[in-house]
C-alpha positions as CSV (number, residue, x, y, z in Angstrom):
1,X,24.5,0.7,-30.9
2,X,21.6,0.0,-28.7
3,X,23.5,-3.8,-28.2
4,X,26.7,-2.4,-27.0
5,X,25.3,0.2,-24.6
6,X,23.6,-2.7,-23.0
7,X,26.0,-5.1,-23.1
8,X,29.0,-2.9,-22.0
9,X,27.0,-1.2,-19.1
10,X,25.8,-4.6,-17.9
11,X,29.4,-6.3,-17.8
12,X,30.4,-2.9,-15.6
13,X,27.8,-3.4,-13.3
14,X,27.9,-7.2,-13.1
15,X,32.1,-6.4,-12.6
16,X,31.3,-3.7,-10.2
17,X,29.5,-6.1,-8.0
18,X,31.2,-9.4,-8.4
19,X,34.8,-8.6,-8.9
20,X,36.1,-11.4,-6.5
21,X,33.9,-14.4,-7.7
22,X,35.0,-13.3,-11.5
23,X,38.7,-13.7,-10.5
24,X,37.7,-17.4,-11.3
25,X,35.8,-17.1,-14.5
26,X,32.2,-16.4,-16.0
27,X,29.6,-18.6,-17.7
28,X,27.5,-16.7,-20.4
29,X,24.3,-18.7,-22.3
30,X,23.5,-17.1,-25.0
31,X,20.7,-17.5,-27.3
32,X,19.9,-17.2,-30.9
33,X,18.0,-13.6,-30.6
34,X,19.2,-10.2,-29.5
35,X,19.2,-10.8,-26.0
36,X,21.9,-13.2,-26.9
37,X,23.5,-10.6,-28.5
38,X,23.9,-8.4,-25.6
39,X,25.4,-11.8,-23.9
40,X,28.0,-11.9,-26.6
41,X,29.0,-7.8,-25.8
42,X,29.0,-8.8,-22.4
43,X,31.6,-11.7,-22.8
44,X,33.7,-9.6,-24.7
45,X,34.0,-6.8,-22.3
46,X,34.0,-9.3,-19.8
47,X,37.4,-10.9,-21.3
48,X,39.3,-8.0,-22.9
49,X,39.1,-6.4,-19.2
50,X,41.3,-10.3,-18.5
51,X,38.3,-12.6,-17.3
52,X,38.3,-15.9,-18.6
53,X,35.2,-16.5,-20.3
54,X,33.0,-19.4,-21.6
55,X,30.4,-19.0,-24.0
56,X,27.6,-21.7,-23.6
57,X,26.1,-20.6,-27.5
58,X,22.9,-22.6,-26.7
59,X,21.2,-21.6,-29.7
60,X,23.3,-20.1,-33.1
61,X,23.0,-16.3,-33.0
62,X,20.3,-15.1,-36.0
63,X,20.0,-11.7,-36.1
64,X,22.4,-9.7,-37.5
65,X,23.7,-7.4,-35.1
66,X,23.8,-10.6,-32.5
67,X,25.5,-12.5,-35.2
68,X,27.9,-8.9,-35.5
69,X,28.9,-9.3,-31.5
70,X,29.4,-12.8,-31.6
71,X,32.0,-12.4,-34.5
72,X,33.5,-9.5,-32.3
73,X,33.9,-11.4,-29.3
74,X,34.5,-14.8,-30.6
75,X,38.3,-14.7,-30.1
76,X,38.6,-13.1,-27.0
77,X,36.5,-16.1,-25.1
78,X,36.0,-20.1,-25.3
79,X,33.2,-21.2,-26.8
80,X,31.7,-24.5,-25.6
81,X,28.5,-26.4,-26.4
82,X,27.4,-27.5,-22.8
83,X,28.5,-26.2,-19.3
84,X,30.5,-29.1,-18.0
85,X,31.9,-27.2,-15.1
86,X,30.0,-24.3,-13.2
87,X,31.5,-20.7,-13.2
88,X,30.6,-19.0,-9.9
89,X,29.3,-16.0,-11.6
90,X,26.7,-16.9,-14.5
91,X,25.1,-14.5,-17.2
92,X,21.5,-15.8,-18.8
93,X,21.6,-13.9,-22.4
94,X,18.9,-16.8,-23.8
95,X,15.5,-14.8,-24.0
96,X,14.7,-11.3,-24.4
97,X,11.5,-8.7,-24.0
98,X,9.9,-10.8,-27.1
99,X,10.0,-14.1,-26.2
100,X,6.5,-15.8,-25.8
101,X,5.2,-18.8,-24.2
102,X,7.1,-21.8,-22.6
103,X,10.5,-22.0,-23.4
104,X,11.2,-25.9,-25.1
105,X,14.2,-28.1,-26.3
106,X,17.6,-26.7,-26.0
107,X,16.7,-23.2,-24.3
108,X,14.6,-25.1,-21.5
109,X,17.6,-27.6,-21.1
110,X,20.2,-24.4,-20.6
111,X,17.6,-23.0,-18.0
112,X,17.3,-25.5,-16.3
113,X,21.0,-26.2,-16.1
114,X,21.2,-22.5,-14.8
115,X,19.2,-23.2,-12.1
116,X,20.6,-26.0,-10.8
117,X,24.4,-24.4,-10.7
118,X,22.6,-21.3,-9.3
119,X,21.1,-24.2,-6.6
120,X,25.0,-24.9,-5.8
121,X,26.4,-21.3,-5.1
122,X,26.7,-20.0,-8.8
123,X,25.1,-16.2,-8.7
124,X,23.3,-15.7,-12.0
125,X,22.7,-12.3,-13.8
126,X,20.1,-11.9,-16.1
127,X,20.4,-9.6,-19.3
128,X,17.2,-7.5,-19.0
129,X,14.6,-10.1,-17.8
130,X,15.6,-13.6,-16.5
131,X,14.6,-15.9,-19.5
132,X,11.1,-17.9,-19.5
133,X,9.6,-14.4,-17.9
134,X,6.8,-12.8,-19.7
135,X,8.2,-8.9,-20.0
136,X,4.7,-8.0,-19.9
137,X,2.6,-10.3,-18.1
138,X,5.1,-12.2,-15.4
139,X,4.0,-15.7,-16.2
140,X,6.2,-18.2,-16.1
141,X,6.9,-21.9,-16.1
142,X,10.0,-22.6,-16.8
143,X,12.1,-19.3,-15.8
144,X,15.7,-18.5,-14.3
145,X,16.2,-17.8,-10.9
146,X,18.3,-14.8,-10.7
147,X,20.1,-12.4,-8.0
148,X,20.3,-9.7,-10.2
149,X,18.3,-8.5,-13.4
150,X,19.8,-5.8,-15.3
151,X,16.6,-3.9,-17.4
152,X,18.0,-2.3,-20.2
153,X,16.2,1.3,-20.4
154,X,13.3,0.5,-17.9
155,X,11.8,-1.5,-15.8
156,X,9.5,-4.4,-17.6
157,X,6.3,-5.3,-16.2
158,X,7.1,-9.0,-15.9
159,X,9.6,-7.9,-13.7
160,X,7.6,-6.2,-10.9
161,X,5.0,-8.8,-11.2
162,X,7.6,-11.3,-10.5
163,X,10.2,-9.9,-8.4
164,X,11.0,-13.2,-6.4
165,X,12.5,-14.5,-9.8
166,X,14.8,-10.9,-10.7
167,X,16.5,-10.8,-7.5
168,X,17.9,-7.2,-7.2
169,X,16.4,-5.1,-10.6
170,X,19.4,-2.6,-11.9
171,X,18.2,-0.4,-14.5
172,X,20.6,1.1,-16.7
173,X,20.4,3.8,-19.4
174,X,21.2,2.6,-23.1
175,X,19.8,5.6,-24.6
176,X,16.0,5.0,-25.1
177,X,13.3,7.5,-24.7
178,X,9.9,6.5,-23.9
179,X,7.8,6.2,-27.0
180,X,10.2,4.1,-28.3
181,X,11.1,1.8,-26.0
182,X,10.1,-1.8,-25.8
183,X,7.6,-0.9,-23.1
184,X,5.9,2.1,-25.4
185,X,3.5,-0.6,-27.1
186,X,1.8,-1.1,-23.9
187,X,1.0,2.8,-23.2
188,X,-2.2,3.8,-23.7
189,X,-3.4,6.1,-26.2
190,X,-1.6,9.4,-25.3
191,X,1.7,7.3,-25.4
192,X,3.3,8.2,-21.7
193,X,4.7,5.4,-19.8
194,X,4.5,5.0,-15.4
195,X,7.3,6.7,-13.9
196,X,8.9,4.3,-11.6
197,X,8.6,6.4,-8.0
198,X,12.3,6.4,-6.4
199,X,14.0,8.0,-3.0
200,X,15.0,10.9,-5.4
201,X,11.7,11.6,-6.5
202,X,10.0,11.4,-2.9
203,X,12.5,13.7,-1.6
204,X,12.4,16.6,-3.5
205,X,8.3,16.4,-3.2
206,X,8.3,16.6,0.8
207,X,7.5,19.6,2.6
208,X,10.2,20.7,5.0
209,X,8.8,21.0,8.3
210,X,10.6,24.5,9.9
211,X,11.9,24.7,13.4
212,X,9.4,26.8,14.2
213,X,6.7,25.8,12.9
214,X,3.0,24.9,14.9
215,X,0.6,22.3,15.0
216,X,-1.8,25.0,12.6
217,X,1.5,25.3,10.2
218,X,1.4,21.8,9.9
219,X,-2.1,21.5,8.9
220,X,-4.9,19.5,10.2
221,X,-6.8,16.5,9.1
222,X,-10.4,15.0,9.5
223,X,-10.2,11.8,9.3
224,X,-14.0,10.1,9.4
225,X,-14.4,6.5,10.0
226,X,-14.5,3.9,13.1
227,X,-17.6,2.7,13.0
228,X,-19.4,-0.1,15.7
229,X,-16.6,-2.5,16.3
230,X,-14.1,-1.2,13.9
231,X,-12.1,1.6,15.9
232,X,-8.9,0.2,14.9
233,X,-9.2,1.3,11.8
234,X,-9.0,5.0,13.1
235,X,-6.2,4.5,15.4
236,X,-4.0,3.1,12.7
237,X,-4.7,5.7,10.4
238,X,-4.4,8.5,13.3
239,X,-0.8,7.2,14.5
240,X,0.4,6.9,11.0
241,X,-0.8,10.6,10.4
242,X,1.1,12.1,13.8
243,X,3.9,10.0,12.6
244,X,3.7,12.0,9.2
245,X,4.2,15.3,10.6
246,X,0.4,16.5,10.6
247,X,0.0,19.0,12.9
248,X,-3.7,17.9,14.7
249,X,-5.6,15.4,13.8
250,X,-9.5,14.9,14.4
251,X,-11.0,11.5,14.8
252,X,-14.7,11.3,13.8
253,X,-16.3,8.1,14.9
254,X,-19.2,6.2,15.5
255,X,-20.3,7.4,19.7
256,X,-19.3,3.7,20.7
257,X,-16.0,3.4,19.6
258,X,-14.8,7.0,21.3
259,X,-13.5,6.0,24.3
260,X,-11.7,3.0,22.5
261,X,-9.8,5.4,20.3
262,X,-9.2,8.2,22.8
263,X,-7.7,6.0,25.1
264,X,-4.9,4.5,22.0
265,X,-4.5,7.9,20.4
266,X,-4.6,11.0,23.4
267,X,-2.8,13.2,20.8
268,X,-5.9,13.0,18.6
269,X,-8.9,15.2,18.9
270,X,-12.0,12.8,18.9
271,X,-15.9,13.7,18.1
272,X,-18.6,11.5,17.4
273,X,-20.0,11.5,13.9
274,X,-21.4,14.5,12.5
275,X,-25.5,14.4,12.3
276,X,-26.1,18.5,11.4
277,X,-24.7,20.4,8.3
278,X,-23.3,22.8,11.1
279,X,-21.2,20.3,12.9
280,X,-19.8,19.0,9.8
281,X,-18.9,23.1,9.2
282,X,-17.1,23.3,12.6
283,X,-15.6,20.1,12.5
284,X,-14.8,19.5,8.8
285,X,-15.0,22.1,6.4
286,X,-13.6,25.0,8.5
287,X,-11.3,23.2,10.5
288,X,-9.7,20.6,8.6
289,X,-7.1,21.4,5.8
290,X,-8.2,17.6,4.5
291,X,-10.4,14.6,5.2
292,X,-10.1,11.0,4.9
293,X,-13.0,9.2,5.0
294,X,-13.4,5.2,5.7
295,X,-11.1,3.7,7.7
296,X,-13.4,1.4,10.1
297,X,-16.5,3.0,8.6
298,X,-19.0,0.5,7.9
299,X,-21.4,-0.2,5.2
300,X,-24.5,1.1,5.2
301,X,-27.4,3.0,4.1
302,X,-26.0,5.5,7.2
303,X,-22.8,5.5,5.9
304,X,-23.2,6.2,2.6
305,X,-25.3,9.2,3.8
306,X,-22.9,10.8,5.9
307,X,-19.9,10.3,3.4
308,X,-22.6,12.0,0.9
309,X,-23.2,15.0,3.5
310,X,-19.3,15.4,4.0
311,X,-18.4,15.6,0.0
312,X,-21.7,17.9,-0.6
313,X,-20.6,20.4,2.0
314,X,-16.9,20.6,2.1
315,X,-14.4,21.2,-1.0
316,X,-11.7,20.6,0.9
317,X,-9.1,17.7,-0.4
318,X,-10.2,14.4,0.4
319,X,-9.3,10.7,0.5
320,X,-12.0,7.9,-0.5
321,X,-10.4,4.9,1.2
322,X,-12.1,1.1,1.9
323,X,-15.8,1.3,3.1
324,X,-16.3,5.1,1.4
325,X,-15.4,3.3,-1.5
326,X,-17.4,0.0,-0.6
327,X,-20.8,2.2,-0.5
328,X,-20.8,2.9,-3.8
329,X,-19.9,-0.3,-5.0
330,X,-20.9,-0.3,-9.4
331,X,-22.2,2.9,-8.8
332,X,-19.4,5.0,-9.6
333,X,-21.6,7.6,-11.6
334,X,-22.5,8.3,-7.8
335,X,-19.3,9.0,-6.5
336,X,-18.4,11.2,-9.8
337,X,-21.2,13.4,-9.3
338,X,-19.8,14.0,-6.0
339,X,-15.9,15.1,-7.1
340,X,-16.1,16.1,-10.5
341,X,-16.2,19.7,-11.0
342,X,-15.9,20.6,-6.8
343,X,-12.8,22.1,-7.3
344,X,-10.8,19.9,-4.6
345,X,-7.8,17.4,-5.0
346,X,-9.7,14.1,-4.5
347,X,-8.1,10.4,-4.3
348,X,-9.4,7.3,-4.0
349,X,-7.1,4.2,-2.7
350,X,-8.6,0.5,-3.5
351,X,-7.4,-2.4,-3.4
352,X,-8.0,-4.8,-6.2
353,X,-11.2,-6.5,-4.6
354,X,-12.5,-2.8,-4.0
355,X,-11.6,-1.6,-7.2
356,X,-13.4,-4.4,-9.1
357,X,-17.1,-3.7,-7.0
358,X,-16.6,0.2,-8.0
359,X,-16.0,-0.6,-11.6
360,X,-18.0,-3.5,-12.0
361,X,-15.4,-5.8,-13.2
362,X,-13.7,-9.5,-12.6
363,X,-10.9,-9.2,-10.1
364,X,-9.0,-11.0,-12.8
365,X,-9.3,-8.4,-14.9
366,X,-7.9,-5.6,-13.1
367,X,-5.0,-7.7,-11.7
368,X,-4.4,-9.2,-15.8
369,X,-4.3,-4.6,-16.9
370,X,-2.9,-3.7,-13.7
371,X,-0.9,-1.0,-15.1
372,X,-3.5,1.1,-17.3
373,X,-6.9,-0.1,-15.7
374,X,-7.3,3.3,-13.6
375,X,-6.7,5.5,-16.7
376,X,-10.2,5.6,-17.4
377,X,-11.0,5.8,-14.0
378,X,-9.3,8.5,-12.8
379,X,-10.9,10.7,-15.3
380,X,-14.2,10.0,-14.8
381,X,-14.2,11.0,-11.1
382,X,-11.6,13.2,-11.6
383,X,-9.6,11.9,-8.9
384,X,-6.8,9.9,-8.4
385,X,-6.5,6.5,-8.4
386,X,-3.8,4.8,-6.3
387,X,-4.8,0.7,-7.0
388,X,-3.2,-1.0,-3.4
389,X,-0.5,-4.0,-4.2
390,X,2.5,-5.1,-5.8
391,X,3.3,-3.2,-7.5
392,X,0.9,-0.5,-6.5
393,X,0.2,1.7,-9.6
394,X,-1.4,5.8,-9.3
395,X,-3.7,7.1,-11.9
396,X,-4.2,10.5,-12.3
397,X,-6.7,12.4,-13.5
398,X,-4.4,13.9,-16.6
399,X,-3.6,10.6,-17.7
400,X,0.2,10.6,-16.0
401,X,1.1,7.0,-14.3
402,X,3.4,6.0,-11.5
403,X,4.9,2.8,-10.2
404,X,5.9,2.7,-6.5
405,X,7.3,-0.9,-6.3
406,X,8.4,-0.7,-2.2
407,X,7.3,-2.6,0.7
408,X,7.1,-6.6,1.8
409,X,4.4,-9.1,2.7
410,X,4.4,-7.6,6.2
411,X,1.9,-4.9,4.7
412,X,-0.4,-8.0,3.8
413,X,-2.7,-8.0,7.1
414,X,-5.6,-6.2,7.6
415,X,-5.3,-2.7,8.9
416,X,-2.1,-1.8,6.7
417,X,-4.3,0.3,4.3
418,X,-5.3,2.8,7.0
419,X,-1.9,3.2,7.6
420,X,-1.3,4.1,4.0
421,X,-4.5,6.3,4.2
422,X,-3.0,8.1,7.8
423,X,0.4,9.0,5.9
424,X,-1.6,10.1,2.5
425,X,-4.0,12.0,4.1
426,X,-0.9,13.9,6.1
427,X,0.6,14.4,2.7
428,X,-3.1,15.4,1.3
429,X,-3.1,18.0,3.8
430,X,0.1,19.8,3.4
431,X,0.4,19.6,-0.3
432,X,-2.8,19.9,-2.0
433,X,-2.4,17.5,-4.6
434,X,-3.4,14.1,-5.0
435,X,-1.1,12.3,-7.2
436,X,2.1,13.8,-5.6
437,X,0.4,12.5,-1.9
438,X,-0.4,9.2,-3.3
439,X,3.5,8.6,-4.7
440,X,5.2,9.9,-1.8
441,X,2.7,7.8,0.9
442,X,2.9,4.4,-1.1
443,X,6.5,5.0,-0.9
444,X,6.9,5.8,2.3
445,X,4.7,3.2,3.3
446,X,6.6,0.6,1.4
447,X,9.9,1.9,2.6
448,X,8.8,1.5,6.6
449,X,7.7,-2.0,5.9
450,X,11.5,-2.7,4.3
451,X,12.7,-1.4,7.6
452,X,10.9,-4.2,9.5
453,X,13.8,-7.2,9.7
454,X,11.0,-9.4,9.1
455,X,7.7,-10.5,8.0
456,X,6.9,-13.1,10.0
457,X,6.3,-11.6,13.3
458,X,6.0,-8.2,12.3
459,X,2.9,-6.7,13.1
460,X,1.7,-3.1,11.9
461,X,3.1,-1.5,14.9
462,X,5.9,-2.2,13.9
463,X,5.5,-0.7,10.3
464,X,4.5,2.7,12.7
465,X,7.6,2.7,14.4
466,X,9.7,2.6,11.2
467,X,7.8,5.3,9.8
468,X,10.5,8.0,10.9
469,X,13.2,5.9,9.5
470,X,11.3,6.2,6.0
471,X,10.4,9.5,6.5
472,X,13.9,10.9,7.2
473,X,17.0,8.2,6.4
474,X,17.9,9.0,2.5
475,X,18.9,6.1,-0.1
476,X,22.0,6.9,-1.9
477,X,21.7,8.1,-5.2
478,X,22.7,5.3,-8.1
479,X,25.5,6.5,-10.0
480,X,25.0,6.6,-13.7
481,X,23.7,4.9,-16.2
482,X,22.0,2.9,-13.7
483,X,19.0,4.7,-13.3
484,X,16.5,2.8,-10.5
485,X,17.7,0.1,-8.4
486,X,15.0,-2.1,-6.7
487,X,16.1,-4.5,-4.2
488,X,16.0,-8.7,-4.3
489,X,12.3,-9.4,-2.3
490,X,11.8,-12.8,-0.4
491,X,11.3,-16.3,-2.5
């Protein structure tokens, strides 16, 4: 039942988008597991809807219910043992979720026989991951190029680790839940899988903004950082946070870099640091609705001081983001003592690099458990753990996980953190929780970068100037059963 869900709904889509190349044929390859199966459904929807068909059966079908759909399609298509002439619409039904290592002999051959009619104008489709692509891990050697990967149920890991190979990723429903899909044996213990973060989702999350309202209605937010030489930092995370919606924001610096930022940012209120427990009061704790702190800080015995005087005397919500991370690097006890049991939303945004220090662990092994390393994390500091890249994947505190796969390379330059820590912070401010700001923000943030035509000679700016695009242009709803869509990135 499972075969035929996800074979009829991926001929519908792949007909739904490529009517007018099908009116001269498809190509299916189709290997000897159940991916090859739901190549065989596939043909025969294709053909009894009057497409002419050629099955490429690269390897004999094995399991039963592909060897079923093979015998049910048989007639209605023409079966051939090599592609002697290229389709201009191609479906790769070789390897499935379970295939491991590099594909060899005849299934290597087919790929690379894909690729090359794909090199000529063929558009290839992909039955839910393109063959020689790890589901879980995104290696690859030997691996189709696709333009479109249709992921039956969800989206597979592989997939967002290696998006330049999918093309556009269409998820469609085929009737799975989520403890026991193919995904579920890479939960952790409690058994919930990331929720992929979508326009949908963002939307209903966002606090309208009444006509009337005022900068106070709004809400205000600290934001502490800028030390010696580093006021940039500040001013990209202020602009993104007035292009957020906060009401007022405060700018808390090191006395050097005040003119700097007061002259890029008039609309910001800027002080110099805090040095008394009563300026911190005025200026933080009963002024601000939340606080970022780090963008441009520093690292230093000061530093980590003042971030240490900020958490002790304010609860208010707060994000932890680059050097207010680095000054606790492998002393994370440090920073738990300083969140856990305050009774504030807390978040903390690292990249992988920052995330490593903090744990005290190998880059490579955050980037190889990308996808559950925060769990344990999040619950020792009880705060929330959005881990910067792509995809970038939240932790929170509860255990729940989310997936925000949005943005382009132009958000790989220095600086486009604080931008993500500007709109966060806004979000931090007006909702009150941690996990919901983190989702909407690395959405958001992603989204603006989309907007930018390109990525090279886009510079963060720009990203600013495309943030009331994000912010306010909707994406049209997918109509079922596709569920997510994710659009084709760069190669």
């Amino acid at each position: 039942m499972l075969m035929q869900r996800a074979g009829t709904a991926a001929a519908e889509e792949i007909s739904r988008r490529y009517s007018n190349r099908l009116r001269e044929g498809a190509l299916v390859f189709t290997g000897p597991g159940n991916n090859g199966g739901d190549g065989w459904v596939v043909a025969g929807v294709l053909a009894r809807s009057g497409i002419r068909v050629t099955v490429v059966e690269v390897a004999k079908a094995k399991s039963p219910d592909a060897v079923a759909e093979k015998n049910a399609a048989i007639d209605a298509v023409t079966v051939v043992e090599r592609a002697t002439n290229g389709q201009p619409v191609i479906v790769d039904a070789l390897l499935g979720t379970g295939s491991e290592g590099e594909p060899r002999g005849e299934i290597a051959d087919a790929i690379t026989t894909i690729n090359d009619l794909h090199s000529k104008g063929a558009l290839v489709a992909a039955l839910d991951i393109p063959s020689g692509l790890d589901a879980t891990t995104g290696r690859h050697s030997t691996c189709i190029l696709a333009d479109v990967t249709l992921s039956f149920g969800g989206v597979k890991r592989g997939s967002l680790l290696a998006r330049d190979y999918c093309g556009e990723i269409i998820v469609v429903d085929i009737g799975l839940d989520e403890t026991s899909g193919p995904s579920a044996k890479n939960a952790p213990n409690d058994g919930r899988l990331p929720l992929l973060i979508d326009g949908a989702w963002v939307e209903s999350r966002i606090p309208p903004i009444r006509y009337d309202a005022h900068k106070g209605e709004r809400k205000h937010l600290a934001l502490l950082g800028g030390g010696k030489g580093m006021p940039g930092a500040v001013v990209l995370a202020t602009r993104a946070a007035l292009r957020s919606g906060i009401g007022l924001v405060r700018a808390l610096v090191a006395p050097e870099s005040i003119s700097r930022i007061l002259a890029a940012t008039p609309s910001a209120l800027i002080s110099a640091w805090p040095t008394e427990d009563a300026e911190i009061s005025s200026h933080v704790s009963t002024w601000a609705d939340a606080i970022v702190i780090g963008p441009g800080l520093g690292k230093s015995d000061q530093t980590r001081k003042l971030v240490e005087r900020v958490l002790r005397d304010s609860k208010l919500p707060v994000l932890l983001d680059a050097d207010a991370l680095n000054v606790f690097d492998g002393d994370a006890k440090s920073l738990a003592a300083l969140l856990v049991g305050r009774g504030r939303s807390a978040l903390i945004t690292p990249h992988v690099a920052e995330f490593a220090r903090l744990a005290k662990l190998e880059v490579k092994e955050v980037l190889d458990n990308r996808f559950d390393i925060g769990v344990e994390m999040a619950r020792a500091l009880g705060a929330t753990v959005l881990l910067k890249g792509s995809p970038t994947v939240i932790f929170a505190p509860e255990g729940d996980r989310f997936v925000v796969a949005r943005g382009t390379a132009a958000l790989g330059t220095g600086g486009s953190g604080d931008l993500l820590a500007g709109i966060a912070g806004t979000l931090l401010a007006q909702l009150k929780d941690a996990s919901t700001s983190a989702c909407c923000a690395a959405y958001v943030h992603g989204r603006a970068a989309e907007y930018c035509e390109y990525v090279r000679g886009t510079i963060l700016e720009d990203v600013v100037y495309a943030l009331p695009r994000a912010w306010n242009e909707s994406e049209p709803l997918p109509m079922l059963p596709v569920l997510a869509e994710l659009p084709a990135v760069s190669r």
